[in-house]
N, C-alpha and C positions, 0 to 999 in steps of 0.2 A: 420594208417593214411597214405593217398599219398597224394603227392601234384602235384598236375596238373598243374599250373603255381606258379608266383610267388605273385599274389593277392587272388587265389582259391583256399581252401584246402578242398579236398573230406572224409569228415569223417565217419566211420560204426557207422550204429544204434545201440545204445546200449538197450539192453532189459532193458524195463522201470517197475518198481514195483512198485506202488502207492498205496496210501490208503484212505478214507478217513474217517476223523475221529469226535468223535462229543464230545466237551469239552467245559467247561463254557459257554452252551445254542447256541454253535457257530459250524459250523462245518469247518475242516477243508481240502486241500488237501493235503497230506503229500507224498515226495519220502525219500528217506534214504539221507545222509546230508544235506538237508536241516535246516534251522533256523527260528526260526519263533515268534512272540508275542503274547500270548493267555493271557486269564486273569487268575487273579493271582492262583496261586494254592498253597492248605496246602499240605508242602511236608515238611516229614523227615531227607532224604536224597539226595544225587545231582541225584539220576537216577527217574525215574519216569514212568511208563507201563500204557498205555491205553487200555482198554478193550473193549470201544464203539466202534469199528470198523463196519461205513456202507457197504461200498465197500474193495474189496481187489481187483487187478488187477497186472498182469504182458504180459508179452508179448501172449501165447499162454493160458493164462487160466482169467477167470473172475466168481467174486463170489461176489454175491449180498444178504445183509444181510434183512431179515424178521421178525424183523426190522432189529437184529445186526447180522456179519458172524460169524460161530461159531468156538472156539478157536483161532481166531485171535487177536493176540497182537501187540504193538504198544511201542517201546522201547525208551525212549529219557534223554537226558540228560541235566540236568538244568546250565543253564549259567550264569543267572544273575538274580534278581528279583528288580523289579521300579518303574516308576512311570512315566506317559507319560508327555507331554505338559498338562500346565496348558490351560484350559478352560474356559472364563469369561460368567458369565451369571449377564446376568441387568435386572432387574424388573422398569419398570416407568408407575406411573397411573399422566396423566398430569392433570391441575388443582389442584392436592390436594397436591403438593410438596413432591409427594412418591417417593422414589427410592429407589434399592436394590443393591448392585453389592457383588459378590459371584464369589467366584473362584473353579474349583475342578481338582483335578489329577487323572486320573483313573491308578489305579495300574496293573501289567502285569507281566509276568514271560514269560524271553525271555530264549528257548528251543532248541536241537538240536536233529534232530533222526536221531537215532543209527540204530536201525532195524527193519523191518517192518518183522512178521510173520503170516501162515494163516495155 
């Protein structure tokens, strides 16, 4: 890092490794520690490996999955599993003194990745 003055600091590019990845019907975009909330997942243990990998990309190479790339892994670590804000849904048919009100929580499992492999 240099620093050019004392409001401007000149930083190197860092070679970027991305992924993206395709988990509970959603896909996502992943670098290595990042954090993130997908929906919930059955897991046994605190790590957890993604296989669906569409894309894999880094600085001088990129690899596009037909659908998925192959032998790319996707390494993360679970952090917490919960449950989002609550959601209200209201049902009303007027004239007939119908009403519904209904609440839900969509559950989520908040993740961290370790390491992206290709």
């Amino acid at each position: 890092m240099q620093i050019l003055s004392r409001k401007r600091i000149l930083r190197q590019p860092q070679p970027m490794t991305f992924a993206v990845i395709k988990t509970g019907g959603k896909q996502y975009k992943v670098q290595e520690g990042d954090t993130l909330s997908i929906e919930k997942l059955e897991h046994a243990d605190n790590n957890v490996t993604f296989d669906q990998v569409l894309l894999w990309a880094n600085a001088k190479d990129i690899k596009v999955g037909k659908p998925l790339v192959e032998g790319a892994k996707v390494e993360a670590k679970v952090l917490e599993d919960g449950k989002g804000k609550k959601k209200m849904v209201f049902r009303y048919k007027n004239k007939t003194r119908r009403r519904k009100k209904k609440g839900h929580r969509q559950p989520y499992t908040k993740i961290q990745i370790i390491k992206i492999t290709a």
